[in-house]
Backbone as JSON, one array per atom type, in Angstrom:
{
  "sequence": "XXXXXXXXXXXXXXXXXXXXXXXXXXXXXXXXXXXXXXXXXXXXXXXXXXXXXXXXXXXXXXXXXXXXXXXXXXXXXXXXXXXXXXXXXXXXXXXXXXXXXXXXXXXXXXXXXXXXXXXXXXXXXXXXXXXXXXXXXXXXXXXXXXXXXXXXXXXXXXXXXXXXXXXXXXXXXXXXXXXXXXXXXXXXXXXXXXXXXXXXXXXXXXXXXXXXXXXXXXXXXXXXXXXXXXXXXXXXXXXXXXXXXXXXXXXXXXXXXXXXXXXXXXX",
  "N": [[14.02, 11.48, -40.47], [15.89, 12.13, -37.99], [14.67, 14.61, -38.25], [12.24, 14.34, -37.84], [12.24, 13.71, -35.41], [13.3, 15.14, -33.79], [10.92, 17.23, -33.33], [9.28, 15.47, -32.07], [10.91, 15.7, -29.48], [10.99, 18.38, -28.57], [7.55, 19.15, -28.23], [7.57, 17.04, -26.64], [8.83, 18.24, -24.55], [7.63, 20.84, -24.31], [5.19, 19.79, -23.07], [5.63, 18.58, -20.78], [6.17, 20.39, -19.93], [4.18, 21.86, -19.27], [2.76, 20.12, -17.59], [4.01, 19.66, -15.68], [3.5, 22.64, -14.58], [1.09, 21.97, -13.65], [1.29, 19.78, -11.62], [2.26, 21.09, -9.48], [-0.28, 22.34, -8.77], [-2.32, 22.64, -6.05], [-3.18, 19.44, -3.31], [-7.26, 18.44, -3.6], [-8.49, 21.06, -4.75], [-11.05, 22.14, -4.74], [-11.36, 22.73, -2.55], [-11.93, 25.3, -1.06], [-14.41, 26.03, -1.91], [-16.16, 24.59, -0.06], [-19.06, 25.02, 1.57], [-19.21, 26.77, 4.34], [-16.97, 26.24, 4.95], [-17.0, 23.6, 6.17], [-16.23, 20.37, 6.6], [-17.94, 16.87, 6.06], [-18.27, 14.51, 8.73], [-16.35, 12.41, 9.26], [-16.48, 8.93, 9.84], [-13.73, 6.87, 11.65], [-12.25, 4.1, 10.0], [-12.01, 0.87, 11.87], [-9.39, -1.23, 12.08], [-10.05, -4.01, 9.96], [-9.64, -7.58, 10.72], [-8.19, -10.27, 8.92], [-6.52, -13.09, 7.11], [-3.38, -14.05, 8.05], [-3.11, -11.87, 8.96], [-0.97, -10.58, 11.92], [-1.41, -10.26, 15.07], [-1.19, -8.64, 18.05], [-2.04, -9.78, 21.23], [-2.88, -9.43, 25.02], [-3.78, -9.69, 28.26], [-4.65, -8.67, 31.09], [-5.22, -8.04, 34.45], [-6.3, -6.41, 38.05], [-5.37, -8.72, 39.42], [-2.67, -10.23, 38.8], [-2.47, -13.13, 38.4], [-4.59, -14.17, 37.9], [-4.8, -14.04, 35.01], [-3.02, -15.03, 34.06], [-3.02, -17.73, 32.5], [-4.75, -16.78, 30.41], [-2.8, -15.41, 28.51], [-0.05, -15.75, 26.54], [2.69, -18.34, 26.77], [5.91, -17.79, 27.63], [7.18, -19.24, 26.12], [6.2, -19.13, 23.33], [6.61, -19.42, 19.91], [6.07, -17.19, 18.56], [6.6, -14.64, 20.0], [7.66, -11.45, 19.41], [9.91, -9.15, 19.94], [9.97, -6.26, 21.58], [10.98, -2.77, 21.97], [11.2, -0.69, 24.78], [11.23, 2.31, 26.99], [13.17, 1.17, 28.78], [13.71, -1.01, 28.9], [13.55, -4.12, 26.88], [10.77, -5.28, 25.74], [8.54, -8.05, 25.82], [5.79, -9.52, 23.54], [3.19, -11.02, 23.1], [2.26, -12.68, 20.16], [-0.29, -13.71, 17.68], [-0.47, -15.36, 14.6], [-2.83, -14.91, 11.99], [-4.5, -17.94, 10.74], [-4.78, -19.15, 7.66], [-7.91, -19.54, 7.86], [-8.67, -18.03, 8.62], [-8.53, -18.25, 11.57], [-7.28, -18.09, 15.17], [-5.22, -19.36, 17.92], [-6.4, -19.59, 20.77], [-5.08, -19.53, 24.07], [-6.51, -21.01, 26.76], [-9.58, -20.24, 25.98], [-9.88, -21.54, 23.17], [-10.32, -22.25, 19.77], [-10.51, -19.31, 17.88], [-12.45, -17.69, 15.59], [-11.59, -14.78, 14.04], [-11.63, -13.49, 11.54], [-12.73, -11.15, 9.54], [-13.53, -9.73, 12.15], [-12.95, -6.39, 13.67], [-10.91, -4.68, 15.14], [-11.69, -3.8, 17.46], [-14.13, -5.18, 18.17], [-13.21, -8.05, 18.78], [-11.66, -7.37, 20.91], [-13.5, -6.99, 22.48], [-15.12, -9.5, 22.92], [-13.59, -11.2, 23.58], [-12.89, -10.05, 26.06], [-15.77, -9.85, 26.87], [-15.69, -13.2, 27.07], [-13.01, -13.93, 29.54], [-14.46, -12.44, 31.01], [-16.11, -14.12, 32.4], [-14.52, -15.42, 34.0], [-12.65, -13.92, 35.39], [-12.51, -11.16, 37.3], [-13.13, -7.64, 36.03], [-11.6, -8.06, 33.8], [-8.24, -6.54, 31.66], [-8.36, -6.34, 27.94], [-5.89, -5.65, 25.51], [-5.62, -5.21, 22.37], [-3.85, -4.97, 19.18], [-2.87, -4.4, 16.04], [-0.09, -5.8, 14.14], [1.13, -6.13, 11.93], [0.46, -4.28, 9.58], [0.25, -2.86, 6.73], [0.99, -1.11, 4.09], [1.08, -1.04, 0.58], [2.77, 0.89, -2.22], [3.33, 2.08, -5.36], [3.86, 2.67, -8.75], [3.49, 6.55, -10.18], [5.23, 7.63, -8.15], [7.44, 9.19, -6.06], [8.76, 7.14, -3.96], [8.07, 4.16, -4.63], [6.98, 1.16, -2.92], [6.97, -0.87, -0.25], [5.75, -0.31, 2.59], [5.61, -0.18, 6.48], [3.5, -0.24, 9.09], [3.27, 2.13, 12.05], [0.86, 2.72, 13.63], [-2.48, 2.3, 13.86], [-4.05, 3.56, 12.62], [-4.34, 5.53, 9.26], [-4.46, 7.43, 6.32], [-4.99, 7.7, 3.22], [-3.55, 9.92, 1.81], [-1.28, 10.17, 4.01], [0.19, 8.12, 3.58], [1.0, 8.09, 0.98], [2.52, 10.36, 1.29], [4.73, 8.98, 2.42], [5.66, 7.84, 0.85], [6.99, 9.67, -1.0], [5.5, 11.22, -2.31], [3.74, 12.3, -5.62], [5.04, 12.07, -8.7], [6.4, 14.14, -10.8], [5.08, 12.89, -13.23], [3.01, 11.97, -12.53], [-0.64, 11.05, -12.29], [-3.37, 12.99, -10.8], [-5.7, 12.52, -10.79], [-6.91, 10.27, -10.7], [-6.36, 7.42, -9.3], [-5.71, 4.67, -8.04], [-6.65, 2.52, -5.82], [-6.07, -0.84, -4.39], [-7.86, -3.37, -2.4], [-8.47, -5.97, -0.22], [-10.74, -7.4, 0.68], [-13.48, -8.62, 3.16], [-15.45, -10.05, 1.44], [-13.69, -10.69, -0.31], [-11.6, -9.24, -2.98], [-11.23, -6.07, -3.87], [-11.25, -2.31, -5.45], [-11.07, 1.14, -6.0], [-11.05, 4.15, -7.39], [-9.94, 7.32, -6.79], [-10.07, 10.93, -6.73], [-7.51, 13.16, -6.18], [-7.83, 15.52, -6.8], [-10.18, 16.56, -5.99], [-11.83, 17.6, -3.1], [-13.9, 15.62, -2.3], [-12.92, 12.74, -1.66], [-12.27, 13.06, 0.78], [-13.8, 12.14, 2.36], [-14.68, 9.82, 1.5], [-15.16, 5.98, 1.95], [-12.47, 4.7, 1.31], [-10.49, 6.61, 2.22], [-9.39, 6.37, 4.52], [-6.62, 3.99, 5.27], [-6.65, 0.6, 4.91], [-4.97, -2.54, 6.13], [-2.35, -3.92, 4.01], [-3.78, -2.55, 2.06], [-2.96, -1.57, -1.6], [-1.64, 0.91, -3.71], [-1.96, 2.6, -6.58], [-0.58, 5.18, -8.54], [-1.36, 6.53, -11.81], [0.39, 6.83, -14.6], [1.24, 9.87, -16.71], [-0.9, 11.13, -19.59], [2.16, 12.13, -20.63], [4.19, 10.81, -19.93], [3.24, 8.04, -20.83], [3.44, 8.57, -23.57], [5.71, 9.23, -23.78], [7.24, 6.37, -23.2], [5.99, 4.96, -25.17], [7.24, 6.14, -27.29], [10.35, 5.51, -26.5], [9.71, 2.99, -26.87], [9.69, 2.48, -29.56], [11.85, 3.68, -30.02], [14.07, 1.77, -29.48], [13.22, -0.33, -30.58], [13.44, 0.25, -33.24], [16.41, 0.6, -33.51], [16.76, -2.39, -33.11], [16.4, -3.21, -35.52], [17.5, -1.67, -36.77], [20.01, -2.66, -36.43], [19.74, -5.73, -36.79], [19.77, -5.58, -39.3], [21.81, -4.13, -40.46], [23.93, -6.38, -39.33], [23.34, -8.23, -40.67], [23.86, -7.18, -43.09], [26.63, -7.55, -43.1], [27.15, -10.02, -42.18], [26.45, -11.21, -45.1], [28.47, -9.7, -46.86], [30.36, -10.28, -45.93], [30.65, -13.37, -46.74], [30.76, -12.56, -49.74], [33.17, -11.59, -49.77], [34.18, -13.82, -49.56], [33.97, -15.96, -51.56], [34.55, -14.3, -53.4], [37.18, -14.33, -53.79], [37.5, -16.61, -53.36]],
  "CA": [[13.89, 10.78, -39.18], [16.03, 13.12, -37.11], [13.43, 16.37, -37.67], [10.68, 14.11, -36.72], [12.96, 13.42, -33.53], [13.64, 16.34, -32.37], [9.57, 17.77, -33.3], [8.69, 15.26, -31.14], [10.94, 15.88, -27.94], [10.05, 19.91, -28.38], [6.64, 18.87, -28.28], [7.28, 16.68, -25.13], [8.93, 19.46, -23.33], [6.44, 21.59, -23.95], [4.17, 19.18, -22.45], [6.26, 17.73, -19.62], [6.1, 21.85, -19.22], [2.87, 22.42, -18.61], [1.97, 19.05, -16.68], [5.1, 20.29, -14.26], [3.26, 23.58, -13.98], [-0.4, 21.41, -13.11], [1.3, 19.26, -10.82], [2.1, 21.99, -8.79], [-1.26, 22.94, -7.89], [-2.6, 21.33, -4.27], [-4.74, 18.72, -3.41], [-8.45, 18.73, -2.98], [-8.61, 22.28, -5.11], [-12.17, 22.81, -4.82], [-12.08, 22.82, -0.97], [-12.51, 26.31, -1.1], [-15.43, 26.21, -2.44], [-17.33, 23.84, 0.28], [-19.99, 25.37, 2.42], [-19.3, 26.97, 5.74], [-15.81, 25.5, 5.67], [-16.61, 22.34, 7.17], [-16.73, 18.59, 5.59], [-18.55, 15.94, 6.7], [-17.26, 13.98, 9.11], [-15.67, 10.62, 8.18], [-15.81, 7.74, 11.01], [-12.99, 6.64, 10.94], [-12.53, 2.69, 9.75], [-11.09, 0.26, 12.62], [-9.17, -1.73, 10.89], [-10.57, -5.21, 9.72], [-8.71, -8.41, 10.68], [-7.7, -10.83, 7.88], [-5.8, -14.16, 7.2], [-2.25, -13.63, 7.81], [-2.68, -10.64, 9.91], [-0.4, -10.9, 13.02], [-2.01, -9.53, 16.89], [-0.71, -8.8, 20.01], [-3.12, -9.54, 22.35], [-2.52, -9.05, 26.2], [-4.76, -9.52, 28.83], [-4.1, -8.19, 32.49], [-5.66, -7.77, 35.45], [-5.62, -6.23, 38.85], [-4.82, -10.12, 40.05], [-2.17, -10.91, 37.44], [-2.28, -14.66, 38.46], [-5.67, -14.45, 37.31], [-4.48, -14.04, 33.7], [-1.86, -16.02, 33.02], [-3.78, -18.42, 31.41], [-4.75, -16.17, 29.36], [-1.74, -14.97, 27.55], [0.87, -16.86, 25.59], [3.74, -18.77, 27.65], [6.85, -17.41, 27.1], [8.0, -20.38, 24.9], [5.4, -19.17, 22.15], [7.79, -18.95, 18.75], [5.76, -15.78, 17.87], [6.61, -14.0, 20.83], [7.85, -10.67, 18.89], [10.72, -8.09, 21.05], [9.81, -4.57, 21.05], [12.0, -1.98, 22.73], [10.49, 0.35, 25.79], [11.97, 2.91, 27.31], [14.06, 1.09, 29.79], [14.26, -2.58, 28.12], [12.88, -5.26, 25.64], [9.01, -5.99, 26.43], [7.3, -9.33, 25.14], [4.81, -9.05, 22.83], [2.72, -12.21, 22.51], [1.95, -12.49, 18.98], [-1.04, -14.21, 17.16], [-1.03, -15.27, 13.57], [-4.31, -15.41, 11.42], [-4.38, -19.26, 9.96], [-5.56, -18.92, 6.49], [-9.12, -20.6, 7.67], [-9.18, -17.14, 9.56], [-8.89, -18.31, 13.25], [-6.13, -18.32, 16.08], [-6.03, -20.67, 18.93], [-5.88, -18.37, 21.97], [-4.59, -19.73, 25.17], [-8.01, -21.47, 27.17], [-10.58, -20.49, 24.85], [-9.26, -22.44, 22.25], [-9.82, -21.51, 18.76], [-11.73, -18.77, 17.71], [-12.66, -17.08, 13.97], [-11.35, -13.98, 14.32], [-11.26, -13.15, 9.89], [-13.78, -10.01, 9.76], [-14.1, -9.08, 12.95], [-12.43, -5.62, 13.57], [-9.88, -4.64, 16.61], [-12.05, -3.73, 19.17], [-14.73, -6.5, 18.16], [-12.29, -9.26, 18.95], [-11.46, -7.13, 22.26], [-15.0, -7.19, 22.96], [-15.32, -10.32, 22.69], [-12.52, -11.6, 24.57], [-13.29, -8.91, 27.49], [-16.4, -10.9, 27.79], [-15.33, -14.07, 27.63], [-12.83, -13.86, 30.27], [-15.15, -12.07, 32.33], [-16.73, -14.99, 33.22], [-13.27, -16.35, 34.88], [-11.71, -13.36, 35.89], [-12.94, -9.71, 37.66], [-12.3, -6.39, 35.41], [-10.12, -8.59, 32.34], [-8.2, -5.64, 30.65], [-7.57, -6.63, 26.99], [-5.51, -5.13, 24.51], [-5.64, -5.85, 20.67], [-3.14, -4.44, 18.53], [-2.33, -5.09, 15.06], [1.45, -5.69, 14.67], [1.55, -6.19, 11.16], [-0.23, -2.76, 9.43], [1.63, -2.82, 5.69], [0.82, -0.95, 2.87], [2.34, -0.86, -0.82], [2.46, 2.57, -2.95], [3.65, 1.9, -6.81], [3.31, 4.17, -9.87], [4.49, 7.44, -10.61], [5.85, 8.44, -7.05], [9.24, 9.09, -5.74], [9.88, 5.99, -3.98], [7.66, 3.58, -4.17], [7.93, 0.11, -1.69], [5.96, -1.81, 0.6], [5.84, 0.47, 3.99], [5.24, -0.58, 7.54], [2.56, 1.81, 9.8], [3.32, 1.51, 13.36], [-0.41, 2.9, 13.96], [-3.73, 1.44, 13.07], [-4.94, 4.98, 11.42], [-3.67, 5.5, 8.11], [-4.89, 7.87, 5.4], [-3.92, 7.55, 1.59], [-2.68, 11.39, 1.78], [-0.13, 9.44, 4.76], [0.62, 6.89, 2.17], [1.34, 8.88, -0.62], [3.82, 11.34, 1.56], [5.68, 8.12, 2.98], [6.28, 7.15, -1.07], [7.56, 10.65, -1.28], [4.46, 12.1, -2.66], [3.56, 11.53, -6.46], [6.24, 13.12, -9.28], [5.82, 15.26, -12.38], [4.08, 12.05, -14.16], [1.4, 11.39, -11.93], [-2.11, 11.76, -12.64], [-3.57, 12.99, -9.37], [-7.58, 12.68, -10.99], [-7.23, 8.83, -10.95], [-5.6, 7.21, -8.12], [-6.25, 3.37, -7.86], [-6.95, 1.43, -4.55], [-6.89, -2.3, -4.47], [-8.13, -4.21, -0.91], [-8.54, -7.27, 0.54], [-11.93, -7.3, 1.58], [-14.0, -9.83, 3.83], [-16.1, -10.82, 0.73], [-12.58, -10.93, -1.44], [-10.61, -8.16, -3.74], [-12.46, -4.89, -4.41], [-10.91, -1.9, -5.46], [-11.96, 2.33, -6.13], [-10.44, 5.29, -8.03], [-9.79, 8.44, -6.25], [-9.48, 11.97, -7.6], [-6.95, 14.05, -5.58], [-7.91, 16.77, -6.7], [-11.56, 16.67, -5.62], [-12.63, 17.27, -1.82], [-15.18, 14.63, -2.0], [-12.09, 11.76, -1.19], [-12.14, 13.32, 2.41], [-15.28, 11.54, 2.73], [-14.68, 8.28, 0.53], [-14.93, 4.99, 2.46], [-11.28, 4.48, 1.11], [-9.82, 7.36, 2.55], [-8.58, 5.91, 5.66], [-6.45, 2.57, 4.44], [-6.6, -0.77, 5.62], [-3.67, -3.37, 6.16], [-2.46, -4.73, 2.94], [-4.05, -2.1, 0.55], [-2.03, -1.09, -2.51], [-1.97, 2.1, -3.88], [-1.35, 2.86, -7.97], [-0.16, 6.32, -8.78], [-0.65, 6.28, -13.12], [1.33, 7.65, -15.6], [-0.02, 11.03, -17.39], [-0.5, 11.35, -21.45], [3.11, 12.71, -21.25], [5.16, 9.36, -19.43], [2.99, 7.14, -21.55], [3.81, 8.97, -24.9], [8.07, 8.95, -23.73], [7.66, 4.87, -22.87], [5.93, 4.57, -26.85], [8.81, 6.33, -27.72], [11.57, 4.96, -26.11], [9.79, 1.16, -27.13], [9.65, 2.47, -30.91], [13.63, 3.56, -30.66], [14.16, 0.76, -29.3], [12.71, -1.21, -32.15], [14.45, 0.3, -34.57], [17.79, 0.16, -33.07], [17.18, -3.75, -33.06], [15.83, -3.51, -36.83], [18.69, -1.55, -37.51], [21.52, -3.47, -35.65], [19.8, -6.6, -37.38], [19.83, -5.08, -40.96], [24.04, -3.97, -40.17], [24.36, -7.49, -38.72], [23.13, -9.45, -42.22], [25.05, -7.16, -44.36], [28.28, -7.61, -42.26], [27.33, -11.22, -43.72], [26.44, -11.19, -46.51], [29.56, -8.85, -47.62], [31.83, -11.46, -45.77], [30.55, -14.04, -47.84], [30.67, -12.34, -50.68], [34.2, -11.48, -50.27], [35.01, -14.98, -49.05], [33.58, -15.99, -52.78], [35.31, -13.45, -54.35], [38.73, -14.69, -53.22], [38.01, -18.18, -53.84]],
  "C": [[14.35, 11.69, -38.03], [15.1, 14.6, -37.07], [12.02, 15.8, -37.23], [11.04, 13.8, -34.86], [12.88, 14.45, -33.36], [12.44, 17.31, -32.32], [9.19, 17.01, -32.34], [9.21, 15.32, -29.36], [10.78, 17.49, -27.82], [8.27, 19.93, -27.84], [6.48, 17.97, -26.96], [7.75, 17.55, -23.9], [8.29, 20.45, -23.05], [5.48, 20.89, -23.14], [4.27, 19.02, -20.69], [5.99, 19.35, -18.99], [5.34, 22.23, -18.08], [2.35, 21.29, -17.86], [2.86, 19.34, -15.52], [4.67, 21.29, -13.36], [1.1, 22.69, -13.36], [-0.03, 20.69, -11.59], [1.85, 20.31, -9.37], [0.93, 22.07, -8.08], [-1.26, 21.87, -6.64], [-3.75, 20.16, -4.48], [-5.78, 19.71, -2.93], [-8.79, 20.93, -3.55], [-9.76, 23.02, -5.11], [-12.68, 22.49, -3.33], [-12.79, 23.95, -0.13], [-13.96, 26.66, -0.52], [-16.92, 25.5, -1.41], [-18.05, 24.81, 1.82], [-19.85, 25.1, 3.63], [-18.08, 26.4, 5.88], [-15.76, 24.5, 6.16], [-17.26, 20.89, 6.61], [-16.91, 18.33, 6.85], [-17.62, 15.03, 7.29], [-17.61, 12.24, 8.93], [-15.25, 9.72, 9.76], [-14.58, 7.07, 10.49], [-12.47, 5.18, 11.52], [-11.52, 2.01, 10.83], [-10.41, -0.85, 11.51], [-9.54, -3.63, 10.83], [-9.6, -6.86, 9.63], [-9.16, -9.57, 9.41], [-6.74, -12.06, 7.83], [-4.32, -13.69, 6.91], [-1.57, -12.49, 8.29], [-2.12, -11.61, 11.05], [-0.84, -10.32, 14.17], [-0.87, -9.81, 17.79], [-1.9, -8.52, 20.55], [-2.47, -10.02, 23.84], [-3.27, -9.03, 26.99], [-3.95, -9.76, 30.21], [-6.03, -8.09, 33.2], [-5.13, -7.23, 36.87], [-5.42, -7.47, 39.74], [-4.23, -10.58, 38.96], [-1.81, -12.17, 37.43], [-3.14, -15.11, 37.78], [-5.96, -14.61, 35.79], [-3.85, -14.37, 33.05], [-2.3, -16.99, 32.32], [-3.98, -17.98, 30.06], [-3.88, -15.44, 28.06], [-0.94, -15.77, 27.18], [1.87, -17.07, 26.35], [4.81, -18.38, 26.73], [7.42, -18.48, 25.7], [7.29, -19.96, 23.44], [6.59, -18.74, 21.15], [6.53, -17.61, 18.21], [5.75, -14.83, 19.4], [7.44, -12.96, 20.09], [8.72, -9.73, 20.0], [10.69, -6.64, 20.38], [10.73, -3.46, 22.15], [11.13, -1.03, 23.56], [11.33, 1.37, 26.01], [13.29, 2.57, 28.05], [14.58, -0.24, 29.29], [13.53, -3.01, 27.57], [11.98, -5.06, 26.3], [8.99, -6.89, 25.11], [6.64, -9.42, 24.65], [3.67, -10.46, 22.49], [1.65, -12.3, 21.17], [0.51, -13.81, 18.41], [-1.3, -14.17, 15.85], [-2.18, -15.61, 13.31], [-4.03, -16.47, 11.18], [-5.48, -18.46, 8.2], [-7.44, -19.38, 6.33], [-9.41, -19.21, 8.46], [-9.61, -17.21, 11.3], [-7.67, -17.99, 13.77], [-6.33, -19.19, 17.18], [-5.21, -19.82, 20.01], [-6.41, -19.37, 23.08], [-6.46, -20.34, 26.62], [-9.22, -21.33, 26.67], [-10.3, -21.21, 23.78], [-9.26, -22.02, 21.05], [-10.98, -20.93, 18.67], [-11.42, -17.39, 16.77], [-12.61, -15.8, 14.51], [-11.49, -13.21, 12.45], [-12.83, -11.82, 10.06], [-14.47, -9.47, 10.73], [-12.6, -7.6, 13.04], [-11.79, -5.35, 15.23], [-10.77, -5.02, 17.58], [-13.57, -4.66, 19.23], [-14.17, -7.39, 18.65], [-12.1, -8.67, 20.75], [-12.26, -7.3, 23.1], [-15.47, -8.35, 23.49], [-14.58, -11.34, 24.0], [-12.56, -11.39, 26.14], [-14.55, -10.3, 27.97], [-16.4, -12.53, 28.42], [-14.53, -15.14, 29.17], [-13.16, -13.79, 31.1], [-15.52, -13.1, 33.43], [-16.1, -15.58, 34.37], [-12.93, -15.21, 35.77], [-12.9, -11.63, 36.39], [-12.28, -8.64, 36.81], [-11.59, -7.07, 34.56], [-10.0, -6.83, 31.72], [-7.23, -6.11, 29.13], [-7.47, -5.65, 26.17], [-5.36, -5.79, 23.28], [-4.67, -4.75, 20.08], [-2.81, -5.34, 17.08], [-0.89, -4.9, 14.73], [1.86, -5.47, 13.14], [0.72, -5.24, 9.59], [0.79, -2.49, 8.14], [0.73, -2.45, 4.74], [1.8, -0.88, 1.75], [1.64, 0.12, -1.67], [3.08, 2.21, -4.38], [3.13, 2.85, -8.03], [4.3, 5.11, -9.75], [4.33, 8.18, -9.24], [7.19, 8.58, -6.81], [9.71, 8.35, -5.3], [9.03, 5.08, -3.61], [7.73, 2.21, -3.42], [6.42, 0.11, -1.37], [6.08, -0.97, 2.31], [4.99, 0.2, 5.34], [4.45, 0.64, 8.17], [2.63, 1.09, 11.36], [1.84, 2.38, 14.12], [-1.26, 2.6, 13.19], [-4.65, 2.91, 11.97], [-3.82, 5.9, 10.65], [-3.99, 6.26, 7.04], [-4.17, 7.9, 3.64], [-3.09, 8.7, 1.4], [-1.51, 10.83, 2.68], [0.07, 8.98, 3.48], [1.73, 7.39, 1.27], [2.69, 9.88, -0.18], [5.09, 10.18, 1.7], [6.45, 7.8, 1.76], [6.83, 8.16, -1.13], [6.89, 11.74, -2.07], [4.73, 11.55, -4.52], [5.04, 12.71, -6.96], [5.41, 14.04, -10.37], [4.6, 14.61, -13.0], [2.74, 11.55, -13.55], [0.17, 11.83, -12.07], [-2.67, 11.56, -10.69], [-5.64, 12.68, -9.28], [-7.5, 11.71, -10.75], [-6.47, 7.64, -10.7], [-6.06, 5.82, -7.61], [-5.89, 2.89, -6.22], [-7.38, -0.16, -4.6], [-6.82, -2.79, -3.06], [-8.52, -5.39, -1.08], [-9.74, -7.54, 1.2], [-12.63, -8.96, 2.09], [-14.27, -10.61, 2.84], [-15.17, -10.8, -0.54], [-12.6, -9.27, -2.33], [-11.37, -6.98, -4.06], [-11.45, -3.45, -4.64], [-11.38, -0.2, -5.86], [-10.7, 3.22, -6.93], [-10.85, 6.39, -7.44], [-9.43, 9.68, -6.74], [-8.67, 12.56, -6.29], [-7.64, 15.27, -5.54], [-9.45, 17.72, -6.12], [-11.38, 16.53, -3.85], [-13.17, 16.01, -0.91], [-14.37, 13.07, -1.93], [-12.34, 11.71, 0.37], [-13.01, 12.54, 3.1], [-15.87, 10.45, 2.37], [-14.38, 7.11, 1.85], [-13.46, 4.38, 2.3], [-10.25, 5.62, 1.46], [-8.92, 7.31, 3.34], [-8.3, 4.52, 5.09], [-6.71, 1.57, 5.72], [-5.5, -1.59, 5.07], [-3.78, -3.77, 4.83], [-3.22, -3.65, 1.81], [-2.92, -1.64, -0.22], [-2.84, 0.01, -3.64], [-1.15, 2.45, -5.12], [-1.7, 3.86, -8.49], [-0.23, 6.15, -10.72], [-0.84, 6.95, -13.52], [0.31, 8.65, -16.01], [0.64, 10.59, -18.91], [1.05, 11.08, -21.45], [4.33, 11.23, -21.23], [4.35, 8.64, -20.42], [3.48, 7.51, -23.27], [5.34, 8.83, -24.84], [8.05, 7.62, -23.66], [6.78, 4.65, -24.45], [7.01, 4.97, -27.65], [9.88, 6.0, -27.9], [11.27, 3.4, -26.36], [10.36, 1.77, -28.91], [11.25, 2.68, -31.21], [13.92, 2.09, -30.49], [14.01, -0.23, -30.17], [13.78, -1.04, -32.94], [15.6, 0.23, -34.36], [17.78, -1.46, -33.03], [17.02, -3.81, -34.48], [17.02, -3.37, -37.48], [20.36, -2.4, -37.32], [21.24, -4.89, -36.54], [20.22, -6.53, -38.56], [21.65, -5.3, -41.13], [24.09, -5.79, -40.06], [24.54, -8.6, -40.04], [23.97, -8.98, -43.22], [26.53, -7.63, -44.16], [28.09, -9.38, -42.99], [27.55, -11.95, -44.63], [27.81, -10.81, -46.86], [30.75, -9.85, -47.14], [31.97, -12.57, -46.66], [30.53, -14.33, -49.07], [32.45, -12.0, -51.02], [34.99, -12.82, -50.18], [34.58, -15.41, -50.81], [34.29, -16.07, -53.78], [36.8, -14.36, -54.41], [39.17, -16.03, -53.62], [38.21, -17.78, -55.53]]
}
């Protein structure tokens, strides 16, 4: 038992060796290789509102009497405090309802679930128009959260205080992947309009730079998994495991038995 132990952690340090010396290399290794130096360029995704997303929306004018209507009265309980340079500012906040609307301030309610930032701004812009000269609205998403899990250094649920986000961001904020990470096969799960959809990403390939999942969206989660070498140490460490209960049970019955046998004896 002990020379098959210690064949098999020689055999994982050799391994853990050479996956130490792979993970080394860089991303995107065959960038080299792409013609004329220059990838295709990647629009890049506004991000898509959703039930449960939170907005600041803001609408001014150069007659700011003309817009008070339009924005949320101080009393709103989602009025959010953000720090400026000089003091607090106000933030008037807008949750999604799970039916995908909000009920904004004289327009009343209105389905906001798959339209994207500056759709909704669009939208709004014109609406106003009708009331007001020049409306300038702002859209902001307030609540911009991804989660990173797997074999990284620290993974968590991480806030993005900007709407443009790339999984290479992501992945540094987690602390980048570790020794055990497979970098060929890099899971993405989203939240999409028409419900849950998810993609596999190679790192090590180029052709991500240019993947519709490259740039994230609120709420995606991002699974870093294990190589050969972590999955072969966690069969390992279940199988000791085992047997340390097999064997602790085995000890446990003779301890027992042998009491009972001397209690027996005695009588």
């Amino acid at each position: 038992m002990k020379a098959k132990a210690l064949i098999f952690s020689l055999l994982t340090v050799a391994s853990l060796a050479s996956c130490s010396q792979k993970s080394t290399l860089p991303y995107f290794q065959d960038i080299s290789a792409v013609e004329g130096g220059k990838l295709p360029d990647l629009a890049f995704p506004d991000p898509v509102i959703m039930p449960d997303d939170e907005l600041s929306i803001v609408v001014t004018s150069a007659n700011p009497l003309a817009t008070t209507e339009y924005n949320a009265p101080s009393t709103n309980p989602n009025m959010r405090t953000t720090f400026g340079v000089n003091s607090p500012i106000k933030e008037q906040t807008y949750v999604v309802s799970k039916q995908g609307t909000i009920d904004f301030p004289s327009l009343g309610t209105i389905e906001v679930k798959g339209m994207t930032l500056d759709q909704l701004k669009n939208y709004l812009t014109e609406k106003i128009s009708a009331e007001v000269a020049d409306p300038r609205v702002e859209v902001r998403l307030v609540n911009f959260v991804v989660n990173v899990g797997g074999e990284v250094a620290h993974p968590g649920r991480f806030e993005v205080t900007r709407n443009r986000l790339s999984i290479i961001d992501a992945l540094l904020m987690a602390g980048d992947l570790n020794a055990y990470g497979r970098r060929d096969n890099v899971l993405i799960v989203r939240e999409g309009v028409n419900g849950r959809e998810f993609a596999h990403l190679n790192l090590e390939s180029s052709d991500i730079l240019s993947s519709p999942y490259y740039y994230l969206q609120p709420n995606d989660y991002i699974y870093v998994e294990p190589n050969s070498v972590r999955q072969a140490n966690a069969r390992y460490d279940q199988q000791k495991s085992y047997n340390l209960q097999v064997t602790s049970t085995i000890v446990s019955a003779a301890s027992v038995i042998a009491s009972l046998v001397i209690a027996l004896t005695i009588k």
